[in-house]
C-alpha positions in Angstrom: 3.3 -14.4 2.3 1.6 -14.0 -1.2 3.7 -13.8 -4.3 4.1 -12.7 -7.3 5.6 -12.8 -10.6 5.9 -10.2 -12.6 6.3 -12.4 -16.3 7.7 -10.6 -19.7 6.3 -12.7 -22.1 7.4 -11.4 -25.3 6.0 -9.6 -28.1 3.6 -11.6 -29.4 5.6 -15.6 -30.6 4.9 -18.2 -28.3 8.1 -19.2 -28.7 9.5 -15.9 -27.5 8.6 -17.2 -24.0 12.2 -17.4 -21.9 12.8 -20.9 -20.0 12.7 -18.5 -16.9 9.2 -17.4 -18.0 8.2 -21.3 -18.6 9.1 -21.7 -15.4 8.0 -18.9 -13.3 4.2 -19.7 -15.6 4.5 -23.2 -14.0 5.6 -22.6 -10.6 1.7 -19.9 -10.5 -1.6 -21.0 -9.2 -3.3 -17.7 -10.2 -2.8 -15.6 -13.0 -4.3 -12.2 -13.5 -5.4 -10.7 -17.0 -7.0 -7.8 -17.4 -9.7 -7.7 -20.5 -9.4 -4.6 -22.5 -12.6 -5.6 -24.3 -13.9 -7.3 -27.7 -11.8 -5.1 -29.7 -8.4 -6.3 -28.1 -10.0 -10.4 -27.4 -7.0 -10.8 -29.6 -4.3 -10.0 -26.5 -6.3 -12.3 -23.9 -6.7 -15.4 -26.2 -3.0 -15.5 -26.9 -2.2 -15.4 -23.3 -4.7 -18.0 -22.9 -3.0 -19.9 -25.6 0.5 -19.7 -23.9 -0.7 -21.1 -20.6 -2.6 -23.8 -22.7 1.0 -24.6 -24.3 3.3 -24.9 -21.0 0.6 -25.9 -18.3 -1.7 -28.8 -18.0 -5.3 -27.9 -17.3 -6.5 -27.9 -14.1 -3.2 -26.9 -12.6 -3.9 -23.3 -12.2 -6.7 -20.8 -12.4 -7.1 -17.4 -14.8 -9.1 -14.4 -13.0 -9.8 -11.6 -15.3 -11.2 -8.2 -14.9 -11.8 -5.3 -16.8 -9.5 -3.0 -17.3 -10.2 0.6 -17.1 -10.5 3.2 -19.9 -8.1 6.1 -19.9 -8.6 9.6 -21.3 -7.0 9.3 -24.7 -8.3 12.5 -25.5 -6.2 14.5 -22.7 -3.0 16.4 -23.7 -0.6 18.5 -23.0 -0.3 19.3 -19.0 -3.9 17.4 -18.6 -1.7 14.2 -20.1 0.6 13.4 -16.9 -2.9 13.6 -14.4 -5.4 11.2 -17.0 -2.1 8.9 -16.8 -2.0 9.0 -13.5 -5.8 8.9 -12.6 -5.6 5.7 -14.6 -2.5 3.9 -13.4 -4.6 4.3 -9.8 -7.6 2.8 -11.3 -5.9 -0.1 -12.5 -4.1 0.1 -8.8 -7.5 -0.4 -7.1 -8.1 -3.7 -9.5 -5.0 -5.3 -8.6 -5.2 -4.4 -5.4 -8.9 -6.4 -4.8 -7.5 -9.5 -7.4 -4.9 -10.2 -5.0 -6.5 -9.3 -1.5 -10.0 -11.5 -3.0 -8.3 -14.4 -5.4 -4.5 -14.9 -4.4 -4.4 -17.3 -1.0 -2.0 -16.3 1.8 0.6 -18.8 0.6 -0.2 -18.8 -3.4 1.8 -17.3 -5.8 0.1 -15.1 -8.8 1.2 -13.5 -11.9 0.9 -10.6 -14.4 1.7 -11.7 -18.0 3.2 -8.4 -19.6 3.5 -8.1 -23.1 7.1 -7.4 -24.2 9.2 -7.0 -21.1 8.1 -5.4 -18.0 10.6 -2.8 -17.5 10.0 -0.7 -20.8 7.3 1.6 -21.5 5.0 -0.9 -18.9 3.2 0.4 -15.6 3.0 -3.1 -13.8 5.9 -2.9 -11.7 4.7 1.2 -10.7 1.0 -0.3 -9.9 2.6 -3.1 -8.0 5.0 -0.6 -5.7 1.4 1.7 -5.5 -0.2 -1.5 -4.3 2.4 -2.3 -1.5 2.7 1.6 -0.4 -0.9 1.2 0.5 -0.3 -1.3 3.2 -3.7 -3.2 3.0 -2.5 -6.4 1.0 1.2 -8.2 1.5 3.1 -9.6 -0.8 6.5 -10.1 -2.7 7.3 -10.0 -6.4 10.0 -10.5 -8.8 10.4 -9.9 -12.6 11.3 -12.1 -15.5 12.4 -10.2 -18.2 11.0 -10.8 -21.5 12.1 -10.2 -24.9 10.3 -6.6 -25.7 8.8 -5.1 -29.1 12.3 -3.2 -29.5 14.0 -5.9 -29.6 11.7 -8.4 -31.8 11.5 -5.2 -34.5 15.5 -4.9 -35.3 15.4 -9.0 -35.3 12.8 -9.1 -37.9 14.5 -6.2 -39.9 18.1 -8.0 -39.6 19.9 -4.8 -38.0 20.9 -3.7 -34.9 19.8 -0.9 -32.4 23.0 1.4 -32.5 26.0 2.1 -34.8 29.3 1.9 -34.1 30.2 4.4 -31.4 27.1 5.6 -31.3 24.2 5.9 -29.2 20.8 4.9 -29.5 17.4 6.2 -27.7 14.3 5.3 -27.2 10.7 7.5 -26.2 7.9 8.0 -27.4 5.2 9.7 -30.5 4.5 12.3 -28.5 8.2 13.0 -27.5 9.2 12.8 -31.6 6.8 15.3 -32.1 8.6 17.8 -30.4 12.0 17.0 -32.4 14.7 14.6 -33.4 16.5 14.1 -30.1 20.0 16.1 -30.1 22.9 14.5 -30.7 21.0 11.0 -31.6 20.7 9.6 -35.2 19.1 6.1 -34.0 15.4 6.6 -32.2 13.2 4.0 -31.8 9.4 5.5 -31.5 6.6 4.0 -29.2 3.3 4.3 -28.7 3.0 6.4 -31.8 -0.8 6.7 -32.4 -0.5 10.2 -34.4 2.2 8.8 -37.3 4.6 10.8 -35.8 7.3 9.8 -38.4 5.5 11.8 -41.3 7.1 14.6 -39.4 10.7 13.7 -40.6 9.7 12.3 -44.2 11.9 14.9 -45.8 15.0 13.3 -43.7 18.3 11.7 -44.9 16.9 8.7 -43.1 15.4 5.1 -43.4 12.8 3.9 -41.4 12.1 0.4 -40.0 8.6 0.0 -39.0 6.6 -3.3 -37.3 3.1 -3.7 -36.7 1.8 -7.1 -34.7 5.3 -8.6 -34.0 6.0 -12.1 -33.4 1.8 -13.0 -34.1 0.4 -14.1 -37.2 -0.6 -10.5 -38.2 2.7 -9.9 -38.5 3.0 -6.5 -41.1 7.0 -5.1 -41.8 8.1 -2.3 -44.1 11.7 -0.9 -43.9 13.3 1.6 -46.4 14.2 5.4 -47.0 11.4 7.2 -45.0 9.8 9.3 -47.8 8.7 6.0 -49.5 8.2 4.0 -46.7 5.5 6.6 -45.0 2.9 6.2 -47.4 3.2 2.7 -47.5 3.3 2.4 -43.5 0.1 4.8 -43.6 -1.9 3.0 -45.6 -1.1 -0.7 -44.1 -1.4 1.0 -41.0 -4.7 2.3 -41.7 -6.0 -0.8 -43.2 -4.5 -3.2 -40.4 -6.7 -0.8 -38.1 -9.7 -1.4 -40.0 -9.6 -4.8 -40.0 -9.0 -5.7 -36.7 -9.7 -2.5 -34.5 -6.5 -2.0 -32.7 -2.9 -2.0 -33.7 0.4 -2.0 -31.9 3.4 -1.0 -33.2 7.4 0.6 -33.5 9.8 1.6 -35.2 13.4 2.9 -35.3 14.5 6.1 -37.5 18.1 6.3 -38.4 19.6 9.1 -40.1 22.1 8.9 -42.3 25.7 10.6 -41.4 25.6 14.2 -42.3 29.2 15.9 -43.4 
């Protein structure tokens, strides 16, 4: 029986990497990455890097493919299907790496950034995989320590308030309003800036772009100074290197 593990391997530090992840990467012979392209080269070498770190050569082998492009551009009720059509895409690719490169008794790996079970389609694609009964195999997950988490570190605070809940979704969910009865929302995948929205809050803003790597850009404060500052970083950051990943968490301040 092929296996596989399913590896969180942190936001972006090397040293984020979880003695279970050190151990799952040594106990692989295959690992999977999927290249999103020159623009992102940045997200493939520092995979590279942390097998380099924990493995000797010549213990294992790296097959890459290409992943495939999604339609950005689709929104509102043509969002859900564009997801979709590419989650099966990417299905089809893991589906042929593990049928074509993965020997009946070898065990493989995805390395997911951050931790596999937030805001990650690895483990859906995986269960898509298996539902179509051509290729057999088992997998488990090691957890990893996710952007969330690396974010309130670097900003010395915590998630939630005392008594309190916290959430977490998405830009696109922001934009359709402050979630009720929440004061604490961290914000993912925010492409549109989504927090400009609430600059005329009571609230601070804690923001993170390129955690844990050496790009690493923080600004933290009330949010109606912070967002022109986070714009223009952000926009710049962009520039520079093409791409940008990153969160933040909006707290309000109690209201009377």
């Amino acid at each position: 029986m092929r296996k596989i593990h399913v590896i969180g391997i942190g936001a972006g530090d090397p040293e984020q990497l979880t003695l279970q992840a050190v151990r799952a990467l040594r106990s692989t012979d295959v690992f999977f990455i999927l290249d999103k392209g020159e623009v992102k080269a940045d997200l493939t070498r520092l995979r590279r890097d942390m097998l380099d770190t924990h493995l000797p050569q010549g213990t294992y082998r790296v097959v890459e493919a290409r992943d495939p492009e999604r339609d950005r551009a689709a929104d509102g009720a043509a969002y859900s299907p564009a997801v979709g059509d590419w989650r099966s895409a990417r299905a089809d690719i893991y589906e042929r790496l593990i049928a074509e490169d993965l020997g009946e008794e070898e065990t493989g790996a995805f390395l997911v950034w951050g931790d596999p079970s937030l805001y990650d389609s690895t483990l859906g694609i995986l269960e898509e995989v298996l539902g179509r009964g051509a290729v057999a195999f088992e997998y488990d997950v090691v957890p990893g320590i996710s952007s969330v988490s690396a974010l309130v570190a670097r900003h010395r605070t915590g998630l939630n308030r005392i008594a309190r809940p916290v959430q977490i979704t998405t830009g696109r969910r922001l934009a359709e309003g402050f979630p009720e009865g929440v004061d604490d929302v961290v914000v993912m995948l925010d492409a549109q800036q989504t927090f400009r929205q609430y600059a005329q809050e009571d609230a601070d803003i804690y923001w993170g772009a390129y955690l844990g790597t050496p790009d690493e850009i923080l600004v933290s404060g009330p949010i109606a100074e912070a967002a022109p500052r986070i714009e223009r970083l952000r926009a710049e950051a962009r520039e520079r290197k093409g791409w940008i990943m990153d969160t933040y968490l909006l707290r309000r301040h109690p209201r009377d």
